[in-house]
N, C-alpha and C positions, 0 to 999 in steps of 0.2 A: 647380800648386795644384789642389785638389777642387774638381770643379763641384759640379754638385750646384743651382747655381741656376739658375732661371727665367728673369732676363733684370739688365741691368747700369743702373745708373743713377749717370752720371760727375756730380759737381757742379766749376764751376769758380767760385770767388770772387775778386771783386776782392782783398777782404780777409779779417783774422782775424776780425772782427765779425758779419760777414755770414755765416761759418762756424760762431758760435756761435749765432748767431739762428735759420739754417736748420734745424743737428742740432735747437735747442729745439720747431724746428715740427715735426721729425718724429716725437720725440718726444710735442706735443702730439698729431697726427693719430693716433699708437696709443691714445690714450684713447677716441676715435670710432671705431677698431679693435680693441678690445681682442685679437683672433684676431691683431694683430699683435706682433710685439718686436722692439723695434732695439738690437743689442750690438755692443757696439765690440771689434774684433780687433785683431791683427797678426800680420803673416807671419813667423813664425821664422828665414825665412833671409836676410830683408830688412830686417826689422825695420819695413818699412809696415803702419802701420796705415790702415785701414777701417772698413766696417759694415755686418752681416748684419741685414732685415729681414726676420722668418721668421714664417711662417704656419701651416699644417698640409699647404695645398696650394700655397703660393709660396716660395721662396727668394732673393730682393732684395739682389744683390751692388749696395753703394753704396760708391765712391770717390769724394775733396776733393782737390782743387788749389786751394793758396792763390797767385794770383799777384803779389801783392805791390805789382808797378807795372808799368804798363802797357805801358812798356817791354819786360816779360820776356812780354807777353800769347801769343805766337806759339809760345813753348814748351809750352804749355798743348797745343796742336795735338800737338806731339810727346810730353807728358807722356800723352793719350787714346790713342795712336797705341800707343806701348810698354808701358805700364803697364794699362790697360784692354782695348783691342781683339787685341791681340797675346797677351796673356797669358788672354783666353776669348775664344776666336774664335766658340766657338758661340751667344753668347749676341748677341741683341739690345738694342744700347745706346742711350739716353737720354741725353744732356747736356743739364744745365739751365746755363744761365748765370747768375749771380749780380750784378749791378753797379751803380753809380751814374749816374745820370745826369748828373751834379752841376750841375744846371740845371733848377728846375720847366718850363721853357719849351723843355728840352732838344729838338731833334727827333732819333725813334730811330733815324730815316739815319743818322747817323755811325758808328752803330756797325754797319754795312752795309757799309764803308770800310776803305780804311787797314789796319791791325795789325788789325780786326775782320773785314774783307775776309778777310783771309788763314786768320784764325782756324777760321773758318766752311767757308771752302774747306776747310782739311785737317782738319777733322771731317767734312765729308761724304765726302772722300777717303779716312778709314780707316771710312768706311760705317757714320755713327752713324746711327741709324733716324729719330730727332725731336732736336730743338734749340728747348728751350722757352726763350723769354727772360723774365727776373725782373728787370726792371728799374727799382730804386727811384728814385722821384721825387728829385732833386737828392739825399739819404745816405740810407742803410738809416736811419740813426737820424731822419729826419722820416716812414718806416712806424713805427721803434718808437711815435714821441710821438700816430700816431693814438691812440691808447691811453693818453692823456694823464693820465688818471687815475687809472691804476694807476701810473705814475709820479710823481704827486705824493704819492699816498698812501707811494711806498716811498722818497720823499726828507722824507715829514712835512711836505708844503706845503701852502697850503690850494689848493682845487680853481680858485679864482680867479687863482692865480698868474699873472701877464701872461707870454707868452715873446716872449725878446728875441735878435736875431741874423734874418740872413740865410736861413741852410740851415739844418738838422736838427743837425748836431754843434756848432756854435753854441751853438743853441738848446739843448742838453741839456748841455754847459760850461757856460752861464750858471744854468741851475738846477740843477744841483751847487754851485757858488757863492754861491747865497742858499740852502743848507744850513748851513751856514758855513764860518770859518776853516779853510784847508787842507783842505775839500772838496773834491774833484776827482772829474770825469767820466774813467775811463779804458776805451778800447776794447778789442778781442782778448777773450781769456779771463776777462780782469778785470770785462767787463762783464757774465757771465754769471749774479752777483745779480741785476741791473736786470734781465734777459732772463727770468728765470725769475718775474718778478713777472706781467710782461705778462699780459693777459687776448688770449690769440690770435682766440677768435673775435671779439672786437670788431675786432681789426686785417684781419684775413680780411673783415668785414661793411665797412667802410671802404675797402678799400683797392682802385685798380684791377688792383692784381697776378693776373695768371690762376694762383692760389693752387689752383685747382681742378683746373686742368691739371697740378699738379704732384702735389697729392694723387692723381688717378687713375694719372699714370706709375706712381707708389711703391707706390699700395697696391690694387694691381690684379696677379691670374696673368702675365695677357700685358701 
């Protein structure tokens, strides 16, 4: 495949949700860049797609690994290894990791450990440069509700709505359901209405996510 790029930025997501929420921030962060665009490809002989964020003077090869469950988390090591590192050896890579904690009171030891242990080893094994961690407080969906207002407004609730539930996907099932009858919250692709309402800087201004560190990998030469 043509280089031609500057350097590699691997995303690894727990899930499809977090996959649709990330592209939408990247997409947000080109409106703060306008010098930049992110276009979705794919490889003709493989049929993977990706995503080119180009510049005048960057070229930002960004591949997604969805892992599904966490089970399959170690493959993700082997997915960087083959798919990324192996196929632009000359490039400098970035893996951001995408995941839940699914615990406000998580500690991020754990994921230090175990199938995350391992992870991490064989990303520095095939000589990823940085490993930024993005790791939402108990679901991606209690970062979307910081933003809680633009989600009421795009379910038509009033701004007082009480939320109800434990965690975040909970909490955003239940108000889909005081929308009404056969309302439904759905995750993946389907949630990409609700994601595209989101007001990002509010979320970015709220959130402890090192959101910054991820816009500088992406939208920076080196």
């Amino acid at each position: 495949m043509d280089s031609g790029y500057t350097k590699g930025i691997a995303f690894i997501f727990e899930g499809d949700t977090e996959k649709v929420f990330y592209l939408s921030l990247l997409r947000f962060y080109c409106t703060k860049h306008p010098e930049f665009r992110l276009t979705k490809e794919s490889d003709p002989s493989s049929g993977e797609v990706f995503y080119t964020l180009e510049s005048n003077d960057a070229k930002v090869l960004i591949k997604t690994n969805v892992v599904g469950t966490v089970s399959q988390l170690t493959n993700s090591g082997a997915w960087f290894s083959s798919r990324c590192r192996a196929v632009h050896k000359d490039l400098n890579w970035t893996v951001i990791l995408c995941y839940d904690t699914d615990e406000y009171q998580s500690s991020f030891s754990k994921f230090y450990e175990g199938d995350w242990k391992e992870l991490r080893r064989n990303l520095q094994k095939s000589k990823a440069k940085t490993i930024i961690d993005m790791a939402a407080a108990a679901d991606i969906e209690d970062t979307m509700l910081l933003d809680r207002d633009s989600i009421f407004a795009f379910l038509n609730l009033p701004a007082c709505t009480p939320l109800h539930g434990a965690k975040g996907k909970r909490k955003m099932k239940n108000l889909f359901r005081m929308k009404g009858p056969g309302v439904a919250y759905h995750e993946g692709e389907r949630a990409q209405p609700l994601i595209d309402a989101l007001d990002f800087n509010v979320i970015i201004s709220k959130s402890p996510l090192p959101f910054s560190d991820l816009e500088e990998s992406c939208f920076t030469k080196q």
